[in-house]
C-alpha positions in Angstrom: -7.1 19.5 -13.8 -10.6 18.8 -13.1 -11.9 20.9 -16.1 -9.4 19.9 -18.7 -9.8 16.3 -17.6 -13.6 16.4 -18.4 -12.8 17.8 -21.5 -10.3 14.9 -22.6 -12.7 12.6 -21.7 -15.4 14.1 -23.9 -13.4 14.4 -26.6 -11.9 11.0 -26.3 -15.1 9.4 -26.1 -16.8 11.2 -29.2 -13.6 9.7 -31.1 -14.6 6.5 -29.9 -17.6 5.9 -31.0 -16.7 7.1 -35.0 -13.3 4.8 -34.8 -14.7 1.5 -32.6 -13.4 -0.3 -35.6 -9.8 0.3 -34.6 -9.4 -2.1 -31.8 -8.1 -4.8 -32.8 -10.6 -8.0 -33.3 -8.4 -10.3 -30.5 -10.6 -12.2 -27.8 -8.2 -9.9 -25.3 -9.5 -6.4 -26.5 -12.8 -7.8 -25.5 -12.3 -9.6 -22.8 -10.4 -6.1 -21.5 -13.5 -3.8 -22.4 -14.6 -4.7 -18.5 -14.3 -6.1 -15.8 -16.2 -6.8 -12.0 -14.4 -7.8 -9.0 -15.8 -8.7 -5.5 -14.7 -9.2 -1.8 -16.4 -10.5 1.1 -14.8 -10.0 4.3 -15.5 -10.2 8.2 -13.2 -9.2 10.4 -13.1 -9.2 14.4 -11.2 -5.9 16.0 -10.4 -6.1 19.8 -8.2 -3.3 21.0 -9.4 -3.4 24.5 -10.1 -0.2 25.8 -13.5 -0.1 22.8 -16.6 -2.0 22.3 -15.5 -5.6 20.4 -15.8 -4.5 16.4 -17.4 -7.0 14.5 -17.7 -6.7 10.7 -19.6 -8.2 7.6 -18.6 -5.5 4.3 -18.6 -6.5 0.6 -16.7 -4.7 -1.9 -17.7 -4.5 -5.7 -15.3 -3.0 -8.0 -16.9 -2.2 -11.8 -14.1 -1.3 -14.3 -14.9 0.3 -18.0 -12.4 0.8 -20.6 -13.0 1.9 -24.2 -11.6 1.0 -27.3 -7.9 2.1 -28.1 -7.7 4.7 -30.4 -4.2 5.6 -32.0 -2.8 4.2 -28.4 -5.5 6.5 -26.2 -8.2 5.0 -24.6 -10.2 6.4 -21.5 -11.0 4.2 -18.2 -13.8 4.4 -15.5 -14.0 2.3 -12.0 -16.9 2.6 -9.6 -16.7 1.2 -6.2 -19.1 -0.1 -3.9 -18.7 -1.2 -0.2 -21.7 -1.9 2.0 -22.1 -3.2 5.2 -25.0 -5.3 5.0 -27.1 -3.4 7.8 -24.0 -4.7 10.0 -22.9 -1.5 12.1 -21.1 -2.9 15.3 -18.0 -1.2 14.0 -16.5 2.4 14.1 -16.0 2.5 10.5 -13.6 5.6 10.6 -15.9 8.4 11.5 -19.0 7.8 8.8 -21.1 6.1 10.8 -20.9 7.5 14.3 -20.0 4.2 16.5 -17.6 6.1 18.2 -18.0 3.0 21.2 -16.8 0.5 19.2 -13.2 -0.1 17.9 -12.1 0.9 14.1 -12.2 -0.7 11.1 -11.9 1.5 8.1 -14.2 0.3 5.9 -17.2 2.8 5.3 -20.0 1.8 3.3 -20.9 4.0 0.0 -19.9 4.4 -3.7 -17.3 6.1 -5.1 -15.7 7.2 -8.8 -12.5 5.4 -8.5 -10.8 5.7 -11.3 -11.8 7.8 -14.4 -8.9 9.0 -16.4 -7.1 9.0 -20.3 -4.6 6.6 -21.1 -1.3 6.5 -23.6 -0.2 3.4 -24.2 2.6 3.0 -26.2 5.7 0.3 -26.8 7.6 1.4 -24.3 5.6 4.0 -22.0 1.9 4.5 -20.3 0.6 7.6 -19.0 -2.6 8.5 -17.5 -3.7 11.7 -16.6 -6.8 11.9 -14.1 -8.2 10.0 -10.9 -6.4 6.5 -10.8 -4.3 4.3 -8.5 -0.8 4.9 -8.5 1.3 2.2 -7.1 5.1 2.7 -6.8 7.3 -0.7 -6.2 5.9 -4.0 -5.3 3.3 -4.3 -2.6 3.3 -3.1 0.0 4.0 0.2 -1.7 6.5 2.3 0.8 5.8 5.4 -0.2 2.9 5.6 -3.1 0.1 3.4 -3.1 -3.6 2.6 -3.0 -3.6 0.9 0.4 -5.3 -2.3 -1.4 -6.0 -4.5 2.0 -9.0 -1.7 2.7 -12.0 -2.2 1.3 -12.1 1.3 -0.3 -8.9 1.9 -1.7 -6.6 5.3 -2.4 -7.1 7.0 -5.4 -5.1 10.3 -6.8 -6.1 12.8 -9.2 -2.6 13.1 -11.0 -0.3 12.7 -14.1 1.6 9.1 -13.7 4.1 8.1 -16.6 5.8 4.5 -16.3 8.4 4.3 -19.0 11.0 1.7 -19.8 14.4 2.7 -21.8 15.6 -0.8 -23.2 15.4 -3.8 -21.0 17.2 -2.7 -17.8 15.9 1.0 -16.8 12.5 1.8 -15.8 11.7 5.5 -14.8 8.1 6.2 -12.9 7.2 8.9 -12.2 3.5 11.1 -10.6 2.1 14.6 -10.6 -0.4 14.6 -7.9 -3.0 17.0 -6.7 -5.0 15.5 -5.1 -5.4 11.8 -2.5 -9.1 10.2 -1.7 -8.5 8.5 1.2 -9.4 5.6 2.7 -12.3 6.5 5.0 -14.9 7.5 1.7 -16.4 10.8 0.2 -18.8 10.4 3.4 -16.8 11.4 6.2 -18.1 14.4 7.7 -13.8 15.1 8.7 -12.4 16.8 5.4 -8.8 16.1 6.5 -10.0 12.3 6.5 -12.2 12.4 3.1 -9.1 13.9 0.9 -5.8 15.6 0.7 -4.9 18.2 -1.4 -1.8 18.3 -2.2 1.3 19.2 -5.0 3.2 16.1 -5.0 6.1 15.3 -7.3 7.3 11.6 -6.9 9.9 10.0 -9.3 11.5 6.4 -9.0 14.1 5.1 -11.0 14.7 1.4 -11.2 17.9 -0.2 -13.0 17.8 -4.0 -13.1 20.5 -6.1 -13.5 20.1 -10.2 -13.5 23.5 -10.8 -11.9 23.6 -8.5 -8.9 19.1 -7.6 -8.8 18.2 -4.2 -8.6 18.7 -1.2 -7.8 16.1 1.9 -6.9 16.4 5.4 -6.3 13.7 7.9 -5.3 12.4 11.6 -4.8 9.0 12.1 -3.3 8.2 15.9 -3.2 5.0 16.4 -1.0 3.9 19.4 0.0 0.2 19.0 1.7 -2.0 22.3 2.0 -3.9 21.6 5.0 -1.5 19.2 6.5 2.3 21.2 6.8 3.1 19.0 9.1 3.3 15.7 7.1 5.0 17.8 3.9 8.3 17.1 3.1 10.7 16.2 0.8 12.1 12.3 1.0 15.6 11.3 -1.4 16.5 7.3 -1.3 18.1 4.5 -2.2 17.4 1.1 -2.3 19.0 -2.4 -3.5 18.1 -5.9 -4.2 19.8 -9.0 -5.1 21.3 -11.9 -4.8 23.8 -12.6 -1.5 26.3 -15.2 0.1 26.0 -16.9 -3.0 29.1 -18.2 -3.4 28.4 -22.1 -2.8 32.5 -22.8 -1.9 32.2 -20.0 0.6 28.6 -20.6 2.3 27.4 -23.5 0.8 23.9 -21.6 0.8 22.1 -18.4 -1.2 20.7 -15.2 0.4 18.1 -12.4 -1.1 19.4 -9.0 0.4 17.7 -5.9 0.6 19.1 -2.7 1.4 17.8 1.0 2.0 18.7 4.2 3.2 16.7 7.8 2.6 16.3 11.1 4.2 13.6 13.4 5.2 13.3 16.8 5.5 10.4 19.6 6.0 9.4 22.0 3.4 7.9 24.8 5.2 10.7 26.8 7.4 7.8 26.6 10.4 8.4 23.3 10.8 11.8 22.8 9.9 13.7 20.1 11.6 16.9 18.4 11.3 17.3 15.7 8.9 15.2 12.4 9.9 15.8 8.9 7.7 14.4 5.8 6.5 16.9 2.7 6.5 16.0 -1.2 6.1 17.7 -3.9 5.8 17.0 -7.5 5.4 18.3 -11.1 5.1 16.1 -14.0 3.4 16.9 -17.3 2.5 15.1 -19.8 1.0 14.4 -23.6 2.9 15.7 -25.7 -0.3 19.2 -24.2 0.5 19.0 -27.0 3.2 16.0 -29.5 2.6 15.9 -30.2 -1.4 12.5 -31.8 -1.2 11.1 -28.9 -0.3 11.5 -25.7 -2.5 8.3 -23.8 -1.1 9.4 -22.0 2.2 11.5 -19.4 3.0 13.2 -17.4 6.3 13.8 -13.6 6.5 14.9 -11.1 8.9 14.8 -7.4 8.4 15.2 -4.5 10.7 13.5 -1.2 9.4 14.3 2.0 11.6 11.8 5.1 10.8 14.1 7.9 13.0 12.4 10.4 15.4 13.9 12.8 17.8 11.5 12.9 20.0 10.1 16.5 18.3 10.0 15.2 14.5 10.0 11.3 12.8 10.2 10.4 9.3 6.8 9.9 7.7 5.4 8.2 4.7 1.6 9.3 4.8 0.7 8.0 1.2 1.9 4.7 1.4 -0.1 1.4 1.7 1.2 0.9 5.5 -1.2 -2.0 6.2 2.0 -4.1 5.2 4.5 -2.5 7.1 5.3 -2.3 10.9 2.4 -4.9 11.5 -1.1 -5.5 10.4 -2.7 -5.2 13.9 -2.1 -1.3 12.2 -0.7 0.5 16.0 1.9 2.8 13.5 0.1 4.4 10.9 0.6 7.8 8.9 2.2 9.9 11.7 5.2 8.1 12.8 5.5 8.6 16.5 7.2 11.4 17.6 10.3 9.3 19.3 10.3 6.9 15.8 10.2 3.6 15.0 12.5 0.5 14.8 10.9 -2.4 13.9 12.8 -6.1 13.7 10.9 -9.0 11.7 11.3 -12.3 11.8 9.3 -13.9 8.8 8.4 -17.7 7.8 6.9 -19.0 4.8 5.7 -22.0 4.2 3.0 -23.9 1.9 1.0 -26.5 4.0 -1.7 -28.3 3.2 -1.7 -26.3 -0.1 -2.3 -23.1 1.5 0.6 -20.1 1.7 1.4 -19.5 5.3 3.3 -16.7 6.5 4.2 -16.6 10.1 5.7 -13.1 10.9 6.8 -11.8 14.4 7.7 -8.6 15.3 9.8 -6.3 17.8 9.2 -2.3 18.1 11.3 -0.2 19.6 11.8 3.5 19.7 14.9 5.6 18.2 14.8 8.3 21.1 13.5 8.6 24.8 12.9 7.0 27.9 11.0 4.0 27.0 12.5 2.0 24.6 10.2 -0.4 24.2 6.3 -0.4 22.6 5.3 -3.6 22.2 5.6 -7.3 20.3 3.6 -8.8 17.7 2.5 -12.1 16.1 0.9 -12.1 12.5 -0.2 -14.9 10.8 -1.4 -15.2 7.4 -3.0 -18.3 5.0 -4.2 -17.6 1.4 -5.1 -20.7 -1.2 -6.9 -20.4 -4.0 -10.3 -22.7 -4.7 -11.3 -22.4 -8.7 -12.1 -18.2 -9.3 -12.3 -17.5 -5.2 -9.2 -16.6 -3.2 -9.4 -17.1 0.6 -7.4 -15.0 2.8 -7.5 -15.8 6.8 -5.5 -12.9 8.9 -4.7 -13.1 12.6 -2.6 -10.3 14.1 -2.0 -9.7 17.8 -0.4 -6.5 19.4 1.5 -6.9 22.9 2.4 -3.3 24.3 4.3 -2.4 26.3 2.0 -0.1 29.1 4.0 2.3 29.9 2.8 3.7 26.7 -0.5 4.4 27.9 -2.6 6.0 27.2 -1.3 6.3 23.5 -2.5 3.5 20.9 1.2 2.4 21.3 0.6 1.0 24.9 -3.1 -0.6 24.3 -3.5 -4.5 23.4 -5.0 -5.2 19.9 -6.1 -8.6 18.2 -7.6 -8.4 14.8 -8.9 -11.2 12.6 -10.1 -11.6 9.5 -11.5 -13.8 6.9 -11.7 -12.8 3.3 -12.6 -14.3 0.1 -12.2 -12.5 -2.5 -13.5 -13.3 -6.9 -14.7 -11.7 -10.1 -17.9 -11.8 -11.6 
C-alpha cells in the first residue's frame, strides 16, 4: 500500500499543477484548499495510587487539499502537540514519568492524513492514511478517538456511498492503526497496529420509524491475536411511545445486539456479545417553555465469561463506559454492564450534560466495580469553543489492585479554534 500510495500521490499531484484551472472559481474551493485548527487544554489526573498529573498541551492541526481534478484530489494533515516544557504527566510511555498518573497526550508531530480522494455524486473514497469514523460520535467500533490530542489514523481503503435517499453503505480496508500514544513511543504495540481489517456498515433510514444499522467488523491483528475477531450487529433508532392518546409524551429508542467471536482456533472461545439499549425523552414533553433539555437511560452490557469479554479495540472509547477512562481496549475478563443515567440541559447558555453511571460485571464473584459522576459544559464565544470536563470514578475495592478498584478524578478545561 505504502508504495502504490506514493505513487498515486505523485501522479496526482503532477496532474495538478497542468489542470489547476479545473476547480471551480467558487469562494468554497478556496476557502477548502486549507485549513489550521487549534486546542489548548489542561487537564488535572488524580487516580490515587500515582503522582497528581497536571497538564498544559496544545494541539495544531494543518490540513492541505489540492484542486479537484475530474473528481480526484489528494489531502495532507500534519499534527502537532507540545507540551510547553510542562512534563508532570505520564504521557503514555514517551516521556518516562512513569511516577505520575497518565494522560495520553505525547508531545511530537505526526503525518496524519495523506491520502487520494474520489468524490463523486453519490460516493467518496480515499485510499491512504486518513481518519475513518463509523456512526456518530462516539464511534463504537471505528474511530479516530477525537477527545485525545493526537488522534487515530488508518492506512486503509474507506468508500461511503449512498444508493438514493434512504441506504448508505460504508465500508474500510485497513492495514494498518497509529495510535494514540505518537510515532515516539519506544512500545511498538502502543505506536501502531498492524492489522487486515475488513469493516462494513449498512445504514437504511427511514423518517417514520429512524434507522436502522447493521455491521461486520473483520479484525484480524498480527501481533495482537488476542484482540482479533470477528463482530456481526445490529442496531436501531427511532422514534417511541409516540402515540400522544396512549402516553401523552414521545421517546427516542435505541436498540443493539452483536456477537463476537475469535479468529484464530488458539484462542477460540464461545460466543461473547454486545447489546444496548436506551430510553430518552426530551423535557418539552412536559414543560413547553423549555425545549432545550433532555433525560436518557441506557444499559450497555459488554459479556465476559470470566476467560474471554467482547472487545472493541479501535473504537473512540473515551465516550463510552465513562470518561474518567477505567474500561479501555481490553474489556475485563468478567465483562462489563454499564447503566447511565443522562441529563441535558442548556443553562446560562452553556450545554450541560450531567451523566451518572453504574458498572457491574456479567460473571464472577464481585459484582460490583465501581460508580461514576461525569459532568460536562461546552458554549461557544465567537471562533473559540470552551469545553470544562469533570469525571470522578468510585470503585468498588475489592477490585484492587486492578485499575477497576482504584479512585480516579479527572478534569479538564479545553478551548478549542481555527486559525
Amino acid at each position: 500500500m505504502k508504495l502504490s500510495f506514493a505513487v498515486a500521490c505523485l501522479m496526482l499531484a503532477s496532474t495538478v499543477v497542468l489542470a489547476d484551472d479545473d476547480c471551480p472559481q467558487e469562494a468554497s474551493c478556496e476557502n477548502d484548499r486549507y485549513s489550521a485548527d487549534v486546542r489548548v487544554r489542561y487537564g488535572n489526573i488524580n487516580d490515587n495510587i500515582n503522582k497528581d498529573a497536571n497538564t498544559v498541551t496544545g494541539r495544531l492541526l494543518m490540513t492541505l487539499r489540492t484542486p479537484q481534478v475530474r473528481n480526484f484530489r489528494a489531502v495532507f494533515a500534519v499534527e502537532h502537540v507540545n507540551d510547553f516544557g510542562i512534563d508532570t504527566y505520564n504521557d503514555g510511555g514517551t516521556n518516562g514519568r512513569t511516577e505520575y498518573a497518565i494522560e495520553a497526550d505525547p508531545s511530537g508531530t505526526e503525518l496524519e492524513e495523506a491520502f487520494v480522494e474520489y468524490k463523486g455524486q453519490s460516493a467518496l473514497i480515499r485510499y491512504g492514511r486518513q481518519y475513518i469514523n463509523h456512526g456518530a460520535l462516539p464511534q463504537r467500533y471505528l474511530g479516530t478517538v477525537a477527545w485525545r490530542q493526537n488522534n487515530q489514523s488508518y492506512d486503509a481503503l474507506s468508500i461511503d456511498a449512498k444508493f438514493g435517499e434512504k441506504f448508505r453503505l460504508e465500508s474500510a480496508f485497513v492495514e494498518k492503526a497509529y495510535r494514540v500514544f505518537g510515532r515516539d513511543n519506544p512500545s511498538s504495540g502502543l505506536r501502531e497496529w498492524d492489522l487486515d481489517g475488513i469493516a462494513i456498515r449498512a445504514t437504511y433510514a427511514e423518517p417514520t420509524f429512524g434507522n436502522i444499522t447493521g455491521y461486520l467488523y473483520n479484525l484480524d491483528f498480527e501481533d495482537n491475536v488476542i484482540l482479533s475477531s470477528r463482530t456481526i450487529g445490529i442496531a436501531g433508532e427511532g422514534p417511541c411511545f409516540n402515540d400522544p392518546s396512549k402516553f401523552g409524551w414521545e421517546g427516542q429508542c435505541n436498540v443493539e445486539v452483536a456477537v463476537q467471536s475469535s479468529l484464530h482456533t488458539e484462542l477460540r472461545y464461545d460466543d461473547v456479545i454486545h447489546a444496548y439499549t436506551s430510553l430518552g425523552v426530551d423535557f418539552s414533553n412536559f414543560r413547553k417553555e423549555n425545549t432545550t433539555g433532555s433525560v436518557a437511560i441506557s444499559a450497555r452490557m459488554l459479556y465476559g465469561d470470566g476467560r474471554n469479554s467482547f472487545k472493541t479495540p479501535l473504537a473512540t472509547l473515551h465516550g463510552y463506559a465513562g470518561a474518567a477512562d477505567k474500561f479501555l481496549v481490553n474489556t475485563p475478563r468478567d465483562g462489563l454492564l454499564d447503566i447511565e443515567l443522562k441529563i441535558k440541559e442548556r443553562l446560562l447558555n452553556w450545554d450541560v450534560t450531567v451523566a451518572l453511571h453504574r458498572f457491574d460485571t456479567t460473571n464472577g464473584p464481585i459484582s460490583t466495580y465501581g460508580r461514576e459522576v461525569d459532568i460536562a459544559a461546552t458554549r461557544t464565544f465567537g471562533k473559540y469553543k470552551w469545553i470544562f470536563k469533570l469525571a470522578d470514578y468510585r470503585a468498588n475495592e475489592d477490585w484492587k489492585p486492578t485499575p477497576y478498584g482504584i479512585d480516579a478524578t479527572k478534569f479538564w478545561a479545553t478551548v478549542q479554534f481555527s486559525l
